[in-house]
Z-matrix of the N, CA and C atoms (Angstrom, degrees):
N
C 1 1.447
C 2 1.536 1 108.55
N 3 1.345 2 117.31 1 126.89
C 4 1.412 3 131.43 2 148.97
C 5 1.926 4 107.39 3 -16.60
N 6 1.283 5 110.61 4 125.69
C 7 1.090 6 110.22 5 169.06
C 8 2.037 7 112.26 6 -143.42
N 9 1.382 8 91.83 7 144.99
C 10 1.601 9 107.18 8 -161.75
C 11 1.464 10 110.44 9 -120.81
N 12 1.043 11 107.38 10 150.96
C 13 1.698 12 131.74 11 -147.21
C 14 1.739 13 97.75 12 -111.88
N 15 1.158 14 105.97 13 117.89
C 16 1.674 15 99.94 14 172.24
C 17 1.707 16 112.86 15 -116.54
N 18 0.887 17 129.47 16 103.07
C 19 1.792 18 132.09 17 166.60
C 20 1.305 19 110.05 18 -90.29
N 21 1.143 20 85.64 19 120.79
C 22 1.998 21 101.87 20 169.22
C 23 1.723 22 108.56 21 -140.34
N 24 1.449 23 97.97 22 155.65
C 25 1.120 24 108.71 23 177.75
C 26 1.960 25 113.50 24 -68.49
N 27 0.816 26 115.13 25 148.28
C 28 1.563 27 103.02 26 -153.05
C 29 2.292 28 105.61 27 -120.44
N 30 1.731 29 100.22 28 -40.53
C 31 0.793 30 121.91 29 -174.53
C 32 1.235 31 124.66 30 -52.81
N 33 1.496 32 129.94 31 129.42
C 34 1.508 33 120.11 32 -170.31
C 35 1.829 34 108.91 33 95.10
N 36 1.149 35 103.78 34 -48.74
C 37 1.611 36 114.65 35 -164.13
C 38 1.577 37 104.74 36 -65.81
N 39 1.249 38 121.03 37 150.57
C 40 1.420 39 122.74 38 171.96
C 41 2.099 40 111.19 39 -73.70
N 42 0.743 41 122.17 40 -169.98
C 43 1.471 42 125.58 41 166.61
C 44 1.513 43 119.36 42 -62.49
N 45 1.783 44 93.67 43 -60.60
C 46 1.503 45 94.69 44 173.79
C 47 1.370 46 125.64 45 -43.03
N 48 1.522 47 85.88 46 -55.09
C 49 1.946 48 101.13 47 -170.10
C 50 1.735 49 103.26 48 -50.08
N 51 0.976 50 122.29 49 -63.13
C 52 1.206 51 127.30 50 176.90
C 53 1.854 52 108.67 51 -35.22
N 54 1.858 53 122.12 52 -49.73
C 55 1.583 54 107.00 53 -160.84
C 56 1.642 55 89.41 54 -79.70
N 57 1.510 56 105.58 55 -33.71
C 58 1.594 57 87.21 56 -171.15
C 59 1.268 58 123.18 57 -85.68
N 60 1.422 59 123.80 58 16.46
C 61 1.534 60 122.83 59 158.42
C 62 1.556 61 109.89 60 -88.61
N 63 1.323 62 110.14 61 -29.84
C 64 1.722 63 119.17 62 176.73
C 65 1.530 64 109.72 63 -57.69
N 66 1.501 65 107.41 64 -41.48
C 67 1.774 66 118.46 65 -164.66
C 68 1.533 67 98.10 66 -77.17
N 69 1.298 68 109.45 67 -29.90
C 70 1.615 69 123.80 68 -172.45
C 71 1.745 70 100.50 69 -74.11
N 72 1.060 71 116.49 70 -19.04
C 73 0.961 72 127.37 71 -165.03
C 74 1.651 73 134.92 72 -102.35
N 75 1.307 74 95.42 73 -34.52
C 76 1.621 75 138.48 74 169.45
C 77 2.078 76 103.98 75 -85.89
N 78 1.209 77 121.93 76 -45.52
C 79 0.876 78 121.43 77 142.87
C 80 1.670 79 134.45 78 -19.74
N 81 1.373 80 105.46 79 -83.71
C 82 1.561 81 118.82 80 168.25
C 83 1.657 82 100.34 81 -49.47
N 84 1.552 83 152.52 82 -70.39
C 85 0.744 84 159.04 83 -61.08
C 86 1.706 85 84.47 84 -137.90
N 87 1.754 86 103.97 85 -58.00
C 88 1.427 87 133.47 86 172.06
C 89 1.632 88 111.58 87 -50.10
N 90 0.799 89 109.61 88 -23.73
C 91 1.889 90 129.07 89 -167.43
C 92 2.049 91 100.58 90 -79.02
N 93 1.432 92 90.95 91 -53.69
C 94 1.504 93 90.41 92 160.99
C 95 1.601 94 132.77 93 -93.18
N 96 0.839 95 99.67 94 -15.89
C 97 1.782 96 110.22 95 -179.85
C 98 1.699 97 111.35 96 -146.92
N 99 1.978 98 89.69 97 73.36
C 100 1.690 99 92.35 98 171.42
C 101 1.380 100 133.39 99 -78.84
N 102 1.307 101 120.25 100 20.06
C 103 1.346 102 119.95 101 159.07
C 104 1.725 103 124.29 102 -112.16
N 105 1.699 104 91.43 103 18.06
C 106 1.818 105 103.87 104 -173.71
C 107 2.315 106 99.45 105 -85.55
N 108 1.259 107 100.75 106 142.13
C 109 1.263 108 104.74 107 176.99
C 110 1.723 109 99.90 108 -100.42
N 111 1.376 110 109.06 109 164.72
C 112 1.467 111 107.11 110 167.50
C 113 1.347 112 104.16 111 -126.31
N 114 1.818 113 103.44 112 123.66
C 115 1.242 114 110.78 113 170.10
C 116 1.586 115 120.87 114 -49.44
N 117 1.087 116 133.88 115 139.78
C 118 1.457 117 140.33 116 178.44
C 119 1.434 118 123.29 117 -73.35
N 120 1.059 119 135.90 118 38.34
C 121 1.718 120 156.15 119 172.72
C 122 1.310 121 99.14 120 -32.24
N 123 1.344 122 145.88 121 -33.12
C 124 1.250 123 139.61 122 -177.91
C 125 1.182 124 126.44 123 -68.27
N 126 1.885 125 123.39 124 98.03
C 127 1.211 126 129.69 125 -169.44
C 128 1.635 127 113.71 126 -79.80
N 129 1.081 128 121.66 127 113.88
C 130 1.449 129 109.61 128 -153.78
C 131 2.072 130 75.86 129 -105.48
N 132 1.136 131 163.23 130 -51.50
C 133 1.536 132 156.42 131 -75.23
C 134 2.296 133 66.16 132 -148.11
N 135 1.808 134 89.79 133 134.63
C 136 1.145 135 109.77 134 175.51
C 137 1.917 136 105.78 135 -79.91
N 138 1.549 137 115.85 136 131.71
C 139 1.320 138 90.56 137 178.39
C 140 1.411 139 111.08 138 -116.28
N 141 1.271 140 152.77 139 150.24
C 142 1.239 141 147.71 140 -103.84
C 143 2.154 142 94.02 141 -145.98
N 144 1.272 143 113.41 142 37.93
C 145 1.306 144 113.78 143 -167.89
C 146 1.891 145 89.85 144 -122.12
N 147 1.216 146 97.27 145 154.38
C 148 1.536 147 123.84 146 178.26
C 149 1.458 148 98.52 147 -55.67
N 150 1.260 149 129.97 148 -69.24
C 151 1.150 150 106.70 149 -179.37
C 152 1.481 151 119.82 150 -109.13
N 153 1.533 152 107.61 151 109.12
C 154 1.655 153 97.11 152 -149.24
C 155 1.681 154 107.65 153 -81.96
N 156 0.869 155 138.23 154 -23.26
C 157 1.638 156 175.59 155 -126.41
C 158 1.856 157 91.94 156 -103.65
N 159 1.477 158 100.88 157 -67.71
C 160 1.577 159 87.72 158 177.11
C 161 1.919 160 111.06 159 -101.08
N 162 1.385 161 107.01 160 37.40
C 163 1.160 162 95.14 161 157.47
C 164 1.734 163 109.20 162 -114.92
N 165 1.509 164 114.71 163 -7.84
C 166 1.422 165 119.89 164 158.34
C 167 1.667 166 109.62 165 -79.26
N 168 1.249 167 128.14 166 -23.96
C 169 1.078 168 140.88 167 -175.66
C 170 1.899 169 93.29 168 -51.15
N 171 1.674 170 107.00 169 -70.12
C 172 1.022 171 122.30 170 -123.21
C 173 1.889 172 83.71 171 -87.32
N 174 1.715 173 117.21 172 -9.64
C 175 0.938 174 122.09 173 -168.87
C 176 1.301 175 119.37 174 -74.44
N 177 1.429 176 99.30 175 -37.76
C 178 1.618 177 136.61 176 -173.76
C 179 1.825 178 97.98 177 -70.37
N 180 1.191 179 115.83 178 -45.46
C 181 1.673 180 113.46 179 -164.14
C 182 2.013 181 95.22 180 -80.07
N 183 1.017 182 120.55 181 -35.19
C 184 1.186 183 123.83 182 156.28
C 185 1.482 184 101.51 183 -25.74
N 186 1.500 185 106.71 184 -112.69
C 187 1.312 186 105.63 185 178.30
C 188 1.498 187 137.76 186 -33.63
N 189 1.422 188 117.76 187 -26.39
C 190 1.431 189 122.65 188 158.27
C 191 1.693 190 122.72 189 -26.93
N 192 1.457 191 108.42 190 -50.86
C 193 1.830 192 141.10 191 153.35
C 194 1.418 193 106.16 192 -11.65
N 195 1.336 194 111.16 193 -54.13
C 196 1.849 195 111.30 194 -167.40
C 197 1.837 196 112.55 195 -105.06
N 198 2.216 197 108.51 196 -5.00
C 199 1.331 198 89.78 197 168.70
C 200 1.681 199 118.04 198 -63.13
N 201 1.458 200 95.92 199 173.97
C 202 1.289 201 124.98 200 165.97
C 203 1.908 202 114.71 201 -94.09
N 204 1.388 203 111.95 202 -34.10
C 205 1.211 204 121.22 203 -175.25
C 206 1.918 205 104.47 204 -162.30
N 207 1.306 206 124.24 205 154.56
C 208 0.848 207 106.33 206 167.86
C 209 1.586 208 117.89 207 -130.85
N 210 1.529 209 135.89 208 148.69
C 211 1.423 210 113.50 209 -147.02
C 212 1.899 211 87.85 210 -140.85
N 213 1.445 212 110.13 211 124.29
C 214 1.210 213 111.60 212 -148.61
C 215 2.087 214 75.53 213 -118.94
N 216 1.630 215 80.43 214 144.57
C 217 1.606 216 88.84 215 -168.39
C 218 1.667 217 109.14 216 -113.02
N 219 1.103 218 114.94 217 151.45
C 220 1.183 219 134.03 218 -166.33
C 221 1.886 220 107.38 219 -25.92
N 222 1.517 221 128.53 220 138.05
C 223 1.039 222 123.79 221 -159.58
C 224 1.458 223 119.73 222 75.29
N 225 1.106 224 142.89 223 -12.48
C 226 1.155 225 142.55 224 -159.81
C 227 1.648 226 96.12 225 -65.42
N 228 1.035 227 148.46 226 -34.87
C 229 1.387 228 150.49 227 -158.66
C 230 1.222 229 110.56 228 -86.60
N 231 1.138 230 113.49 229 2.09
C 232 1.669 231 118.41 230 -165.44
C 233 1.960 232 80.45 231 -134.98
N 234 1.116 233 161.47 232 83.52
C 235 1.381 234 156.61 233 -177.39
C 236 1.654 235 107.39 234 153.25
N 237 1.591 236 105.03 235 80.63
C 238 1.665 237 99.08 236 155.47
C 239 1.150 238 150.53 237 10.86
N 240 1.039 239 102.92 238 -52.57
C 241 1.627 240 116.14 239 -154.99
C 242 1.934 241 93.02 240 -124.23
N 243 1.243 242 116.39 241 4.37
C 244 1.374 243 107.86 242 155.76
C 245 1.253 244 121.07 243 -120.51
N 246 1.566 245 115.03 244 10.86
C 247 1.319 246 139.05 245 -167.01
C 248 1.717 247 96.18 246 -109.44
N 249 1.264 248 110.25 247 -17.88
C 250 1.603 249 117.60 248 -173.45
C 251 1.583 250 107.29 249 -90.59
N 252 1.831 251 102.39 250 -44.41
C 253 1.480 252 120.41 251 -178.33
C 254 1.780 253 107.10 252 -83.60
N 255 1.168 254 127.00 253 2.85
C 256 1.046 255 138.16 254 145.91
C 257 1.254 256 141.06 255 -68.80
N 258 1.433 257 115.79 256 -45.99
C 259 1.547 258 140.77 257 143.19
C 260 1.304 259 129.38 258 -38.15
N 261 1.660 260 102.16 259 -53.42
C 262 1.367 261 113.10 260 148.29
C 263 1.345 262 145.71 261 -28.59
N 264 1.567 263 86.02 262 -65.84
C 265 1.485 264 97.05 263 -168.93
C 266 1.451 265 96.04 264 -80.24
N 267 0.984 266 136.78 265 -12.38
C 268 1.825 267 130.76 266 -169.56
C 269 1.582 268 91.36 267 -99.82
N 270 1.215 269 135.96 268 -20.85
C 271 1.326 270 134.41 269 177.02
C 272 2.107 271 114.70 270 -69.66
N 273 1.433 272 83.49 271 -42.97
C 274 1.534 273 80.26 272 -179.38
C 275 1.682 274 104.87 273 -108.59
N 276 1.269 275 134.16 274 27.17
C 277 1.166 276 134.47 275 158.45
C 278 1.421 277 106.72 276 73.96
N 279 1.513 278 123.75 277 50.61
C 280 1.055 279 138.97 278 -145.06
C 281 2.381 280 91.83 279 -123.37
N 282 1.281 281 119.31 280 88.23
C 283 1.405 282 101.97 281 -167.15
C 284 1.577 283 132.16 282 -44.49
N 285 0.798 284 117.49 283 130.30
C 286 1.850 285 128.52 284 -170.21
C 287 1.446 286 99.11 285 -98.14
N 288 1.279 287 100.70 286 133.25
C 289 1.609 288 123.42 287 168.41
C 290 1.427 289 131.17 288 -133.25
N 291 1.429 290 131.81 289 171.56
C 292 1.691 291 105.83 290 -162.06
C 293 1.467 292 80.99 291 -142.51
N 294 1.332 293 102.31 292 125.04
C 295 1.901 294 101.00 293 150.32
C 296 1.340 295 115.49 294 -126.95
N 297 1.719 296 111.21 295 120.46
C 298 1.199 297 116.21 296 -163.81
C 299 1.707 298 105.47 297 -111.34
């Protein structure tokens, strides 16, 4: 199965806010491509490293590997670490999409 990449800006947001803008998101996404899965990028487990930020960073570009497309959600241009997975994905010819 097709599988899809969600980047969002993450910072500030509680947990919830974060799955239910993803589901909100995966939703729309599902509407055009109902047999696409969404990889699960959401690190919920605290990790205990100096810089914890790019060790979710580095977790997330991992999985980037098995999208099909990746669809970067509103704010993304203003958030690091989707500005990195952006780079990425346009580096290895990985398709970019915008939901604003």
């Amino acid at each position: 199965m097709a599988k899809v990449f969600i980047s969002q800006p993450m910072n500030g947001k509680t947990d919830q806010e974060i799955l239910t803008e993803r589901e909100q998101a995966f939703a729309i996404i599902k509407n055009h491509h109902p047999g696409y899965e969404l990889i699960d990028t959401f690190i919920g487990e605290e990790l205990s490293e100096k810089h914890t930020g790019l060790k979710y960073l580095a977790k997330s570009i991992e999985m980037l590997d098995d999208a099909v497309g990746v669809w970067f959600l509103k704010g993304w241009e203003d958030a690091r670490g989707c500005r990195i997975e952006h780079e990425c994905a346009k580096a290895y010819g990985i398709p970019i999409y915008y939901l604003t």
